[in-house]
TORPA-7382 format. One record per residue (C-alpha): chain; residue in one letter; x negated, y, z negated; residue number from 1. Coordinates in steps of 0.001 Angstrom, whole numbers, plus 500000, padded with zeros to 6 digits. Layout:
TORPA-7382
(kolke 'A'; 'a'; (X; Y; Z); NUM)
...
***
This chain:
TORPA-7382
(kolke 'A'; 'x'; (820319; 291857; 702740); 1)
(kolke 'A'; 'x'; (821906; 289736; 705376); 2)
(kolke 'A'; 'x'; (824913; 289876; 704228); 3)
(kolke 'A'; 'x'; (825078; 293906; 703982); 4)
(kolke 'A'; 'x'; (823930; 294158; 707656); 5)
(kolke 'A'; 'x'; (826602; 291973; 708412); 6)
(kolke 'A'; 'x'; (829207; 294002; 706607); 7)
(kolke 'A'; 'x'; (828011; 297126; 708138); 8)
(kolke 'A'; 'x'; (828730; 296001; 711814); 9)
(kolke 'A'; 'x'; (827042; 293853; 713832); 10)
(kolke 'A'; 'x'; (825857; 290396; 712750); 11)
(kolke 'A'; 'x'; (822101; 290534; 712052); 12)
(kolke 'A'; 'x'; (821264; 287787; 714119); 13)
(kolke 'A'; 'x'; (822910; 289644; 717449); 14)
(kolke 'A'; 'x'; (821749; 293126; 716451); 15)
(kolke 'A'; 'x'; (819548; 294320; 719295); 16)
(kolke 'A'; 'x'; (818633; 297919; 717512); 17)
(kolke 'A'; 'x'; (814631; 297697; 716950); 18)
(kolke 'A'; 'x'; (814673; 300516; 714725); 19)
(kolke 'A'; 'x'; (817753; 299488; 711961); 20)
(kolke 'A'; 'x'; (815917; 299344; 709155); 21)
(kolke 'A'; 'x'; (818246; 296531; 707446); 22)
(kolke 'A'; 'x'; (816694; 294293; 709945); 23)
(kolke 'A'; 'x'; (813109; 295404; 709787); 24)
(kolke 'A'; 'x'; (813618; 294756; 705886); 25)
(kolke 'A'; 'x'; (815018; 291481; 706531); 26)
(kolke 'A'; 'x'; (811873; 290537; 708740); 27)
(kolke 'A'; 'x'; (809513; 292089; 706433); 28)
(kolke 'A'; 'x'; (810746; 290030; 703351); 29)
(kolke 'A'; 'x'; (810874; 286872; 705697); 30)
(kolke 'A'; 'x'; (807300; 287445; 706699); 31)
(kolke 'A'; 'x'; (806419; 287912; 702913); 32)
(kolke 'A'; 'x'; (808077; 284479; 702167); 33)
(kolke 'A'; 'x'; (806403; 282338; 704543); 34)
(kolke 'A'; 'x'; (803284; 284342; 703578); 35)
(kolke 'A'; 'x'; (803739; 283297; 700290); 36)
(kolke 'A'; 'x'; (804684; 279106; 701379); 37)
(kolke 'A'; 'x'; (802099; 279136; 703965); 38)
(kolke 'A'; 'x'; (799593; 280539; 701644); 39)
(kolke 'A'; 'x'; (798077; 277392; 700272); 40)
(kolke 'A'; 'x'; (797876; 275759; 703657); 41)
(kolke 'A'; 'x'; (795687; 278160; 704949); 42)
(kolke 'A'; 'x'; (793105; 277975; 702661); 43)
(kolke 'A'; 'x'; (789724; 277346; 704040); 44)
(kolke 'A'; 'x'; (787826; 274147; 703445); 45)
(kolke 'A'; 'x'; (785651; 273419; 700432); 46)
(kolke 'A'; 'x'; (782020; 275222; 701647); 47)
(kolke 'A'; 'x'; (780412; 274681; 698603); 48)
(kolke 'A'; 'x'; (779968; 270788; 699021); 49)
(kolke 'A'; 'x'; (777865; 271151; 701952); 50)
(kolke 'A'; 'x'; (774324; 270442; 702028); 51)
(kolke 'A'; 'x'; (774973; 268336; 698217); 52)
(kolke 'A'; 'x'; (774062; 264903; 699075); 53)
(kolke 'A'; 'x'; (777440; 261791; 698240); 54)
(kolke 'A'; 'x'; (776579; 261182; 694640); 55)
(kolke 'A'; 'x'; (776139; 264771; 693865); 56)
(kolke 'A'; 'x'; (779383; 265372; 695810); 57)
(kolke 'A'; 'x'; (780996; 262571; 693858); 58)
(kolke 'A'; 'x'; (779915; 264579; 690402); 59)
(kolke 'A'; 'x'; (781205; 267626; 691513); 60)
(kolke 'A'; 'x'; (784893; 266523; 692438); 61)
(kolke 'A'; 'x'; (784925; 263883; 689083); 62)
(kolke 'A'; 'x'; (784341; 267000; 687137); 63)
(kolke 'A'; 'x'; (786731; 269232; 689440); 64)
(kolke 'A'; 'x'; (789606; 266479; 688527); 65)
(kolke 'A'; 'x'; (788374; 266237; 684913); 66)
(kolke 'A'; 'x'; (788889; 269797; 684318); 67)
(kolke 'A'; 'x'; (792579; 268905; 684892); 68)
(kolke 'A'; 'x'; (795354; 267603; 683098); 69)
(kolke 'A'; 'x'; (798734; 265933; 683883); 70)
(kolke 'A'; 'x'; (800626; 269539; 683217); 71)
(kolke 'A'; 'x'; (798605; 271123; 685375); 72)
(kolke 'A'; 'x'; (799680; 268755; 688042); 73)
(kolke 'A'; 'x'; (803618; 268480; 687432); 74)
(kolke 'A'; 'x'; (803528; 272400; 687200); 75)
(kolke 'A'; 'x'; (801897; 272261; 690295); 76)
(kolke 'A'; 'x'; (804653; 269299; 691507); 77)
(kolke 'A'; 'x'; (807395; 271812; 689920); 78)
(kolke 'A'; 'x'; (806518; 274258; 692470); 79)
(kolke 'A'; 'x'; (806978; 272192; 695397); 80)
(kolke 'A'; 'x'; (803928; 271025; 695807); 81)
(kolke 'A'; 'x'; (803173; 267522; 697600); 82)
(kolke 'A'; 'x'; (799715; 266320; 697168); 83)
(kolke 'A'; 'x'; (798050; 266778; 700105); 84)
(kolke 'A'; 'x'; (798340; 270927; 699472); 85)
(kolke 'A'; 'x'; (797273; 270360; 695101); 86)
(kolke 'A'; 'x'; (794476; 268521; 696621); 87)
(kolke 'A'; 'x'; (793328; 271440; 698569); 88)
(kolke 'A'; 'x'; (794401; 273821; 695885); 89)
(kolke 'A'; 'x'; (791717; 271502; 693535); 90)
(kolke 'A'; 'x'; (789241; 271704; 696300); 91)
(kolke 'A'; 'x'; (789045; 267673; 696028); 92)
(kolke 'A'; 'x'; (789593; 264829; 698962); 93)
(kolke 'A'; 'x'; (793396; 263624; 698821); 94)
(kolke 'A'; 'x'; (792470; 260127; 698055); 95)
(kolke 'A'; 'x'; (790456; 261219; 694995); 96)
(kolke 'A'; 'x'; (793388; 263045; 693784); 97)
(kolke 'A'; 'x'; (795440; 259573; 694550); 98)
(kolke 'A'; 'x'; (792844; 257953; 692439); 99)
(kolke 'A'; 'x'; (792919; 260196; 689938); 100)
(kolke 'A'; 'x'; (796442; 260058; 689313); 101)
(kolke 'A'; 'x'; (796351; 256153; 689394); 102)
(kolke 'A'; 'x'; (793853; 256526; 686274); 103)
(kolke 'A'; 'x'; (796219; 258940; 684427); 104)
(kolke 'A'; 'x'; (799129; 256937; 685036); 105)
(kolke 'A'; 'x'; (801248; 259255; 687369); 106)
(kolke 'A'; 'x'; (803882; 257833; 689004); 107)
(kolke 'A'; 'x'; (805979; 260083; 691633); 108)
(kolke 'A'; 'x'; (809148; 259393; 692224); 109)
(kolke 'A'; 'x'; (808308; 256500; 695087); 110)
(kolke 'A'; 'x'; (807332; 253855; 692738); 111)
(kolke 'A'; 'x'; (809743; 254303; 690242); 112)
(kolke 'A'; 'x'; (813358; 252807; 690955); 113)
(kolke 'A'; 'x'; (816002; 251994; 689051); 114)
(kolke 'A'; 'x'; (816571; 248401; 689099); 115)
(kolke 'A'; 'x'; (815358; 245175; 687790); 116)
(kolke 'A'; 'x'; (813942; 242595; 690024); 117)
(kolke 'A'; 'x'; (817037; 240162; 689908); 118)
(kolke 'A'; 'x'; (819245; 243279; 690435); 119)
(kolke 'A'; 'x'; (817260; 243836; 693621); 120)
(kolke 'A'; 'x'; (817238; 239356; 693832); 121)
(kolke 'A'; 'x'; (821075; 239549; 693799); 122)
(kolke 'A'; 'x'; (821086; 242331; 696108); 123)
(kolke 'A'; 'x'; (819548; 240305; 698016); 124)
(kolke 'A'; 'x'; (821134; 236758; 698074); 125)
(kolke 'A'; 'x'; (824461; 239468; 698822); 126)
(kolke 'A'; 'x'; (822845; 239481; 702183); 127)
(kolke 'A'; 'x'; (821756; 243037; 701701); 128)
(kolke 'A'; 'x'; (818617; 244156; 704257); 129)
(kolke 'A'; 'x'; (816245; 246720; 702595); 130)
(kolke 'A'; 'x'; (817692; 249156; 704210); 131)
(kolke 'A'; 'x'; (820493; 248810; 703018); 132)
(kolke 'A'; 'x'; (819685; 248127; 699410); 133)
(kolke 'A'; 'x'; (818241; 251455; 699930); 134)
(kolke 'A'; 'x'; (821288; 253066; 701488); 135)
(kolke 'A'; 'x'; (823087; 251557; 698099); 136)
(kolke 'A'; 'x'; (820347; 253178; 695811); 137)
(kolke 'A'; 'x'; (820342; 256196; 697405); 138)
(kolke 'A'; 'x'; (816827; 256146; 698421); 139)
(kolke 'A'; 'x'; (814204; 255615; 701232); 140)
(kolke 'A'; 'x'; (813256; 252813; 702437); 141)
(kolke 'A'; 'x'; (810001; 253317; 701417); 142)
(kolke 'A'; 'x'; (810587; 253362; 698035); 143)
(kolke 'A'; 'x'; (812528; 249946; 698316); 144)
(kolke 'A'; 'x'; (809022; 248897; 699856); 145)
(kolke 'A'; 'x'; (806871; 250368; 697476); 146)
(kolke 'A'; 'x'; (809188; 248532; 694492); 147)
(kolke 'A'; 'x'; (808631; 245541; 696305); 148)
(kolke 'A'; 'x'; (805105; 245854; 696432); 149)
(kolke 'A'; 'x'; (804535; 246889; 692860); 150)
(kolke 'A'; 'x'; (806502; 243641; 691951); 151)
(kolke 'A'; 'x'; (804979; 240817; 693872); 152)
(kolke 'A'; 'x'; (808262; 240761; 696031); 153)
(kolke 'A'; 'x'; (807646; 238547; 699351); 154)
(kolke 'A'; 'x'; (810684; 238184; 701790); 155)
(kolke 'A'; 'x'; (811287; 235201; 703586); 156)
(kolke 'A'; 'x'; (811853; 236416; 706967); 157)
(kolke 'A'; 'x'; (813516; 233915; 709023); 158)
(kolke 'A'; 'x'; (814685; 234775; 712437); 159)
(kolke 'A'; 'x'; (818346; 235018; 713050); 160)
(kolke 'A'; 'x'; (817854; 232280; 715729); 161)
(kolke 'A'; 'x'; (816794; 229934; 713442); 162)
(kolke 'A'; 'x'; (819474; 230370; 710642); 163)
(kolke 'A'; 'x'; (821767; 227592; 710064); 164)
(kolke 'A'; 'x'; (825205; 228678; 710907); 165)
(kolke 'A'; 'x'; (828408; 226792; 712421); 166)
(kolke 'A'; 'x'; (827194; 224379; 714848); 167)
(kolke 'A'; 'x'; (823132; 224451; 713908); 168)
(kolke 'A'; 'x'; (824886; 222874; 710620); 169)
(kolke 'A'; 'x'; (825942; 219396; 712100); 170)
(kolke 'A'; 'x'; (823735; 216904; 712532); 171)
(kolke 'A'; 'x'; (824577; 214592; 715540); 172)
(kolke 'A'; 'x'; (824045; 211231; 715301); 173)
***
């Protein structure tokens, strides 16, 4: 629709006319959109846990999550979804749904990368930072971390005052 106001005459961004009705379209269909994004996030908190005392609260999201399966999730994911908005969607606490997924044996896209631990070793011993391991990879940074952390990997941070290079080398006698 942009594009046909565009071609008509005047660019729809500088058109000043408050009663074309290519750009009250355009507006209307924008304001449809983020309806439609923003709907989720807008939902009201969970009333129906109040007044339930912890255990019973406990019961109620175990058999919320229960009632759930990995499709429904990764349809969910396919959307666009990040966690934080199927949690509400659910009506359960974000670190339940965390939990959850860690029994079900989800793993997003952060834990999961592509190398072996000596590739990442070599990488490495090349003198390569995280970051830029993670440059290389074409990831974040926190996914480097989180692959570190999965695999027991500890860095030996030593200061770059303390390296021995040139003349920290000789030993003077």
């Amino acid at each position: 629709m942009i594009d046909v106001h565009d071609e008509d005459a005047i660019e729809f961004k500088q058109c000043n006319d408050k009663y074309c009705s290519l750009c009250r379209n355009i507006e209307k269909k924008q304001s449809e959109l983020n309806k439609s994004f923003n709907g989720i996030a807008d939902t009201k908190p969970d009333t129906s846990l109040e007044g339930l005392t912890r255990s019973e609260k406990t019961k109620v999201i175990r058999l919320r999550l229960d009632a759930k399966n990995e499709e429904d999730y990764f349809e969910l994911r396919d959307e666009g979804l990040i966690d934080k908005l199927i949690a509400q969607e659910w009506q359960v606490p974000s670190g339940s749904l965390a939990r959850w997924k860690q029994s079900n044996n989800i793993v997003t896209k952060a834990m999961q990368l592509d190398i072996s631990v000596a590739d990442y070793n070599d990488m490495r011993d090349q003198g390569l930072s995280d970051s830029a391991i993670a440059m290389t990879l074409d990831v974040d940074i926190s996914d480097v971390s989180c692959f570190k952390r999965k695999n027991g990997i500890k860095n030996e941070r030593v200061s770059k005052y303390f390296r021995r290079s040139g003349h920290a080398t000789k030993i003077s006698k």
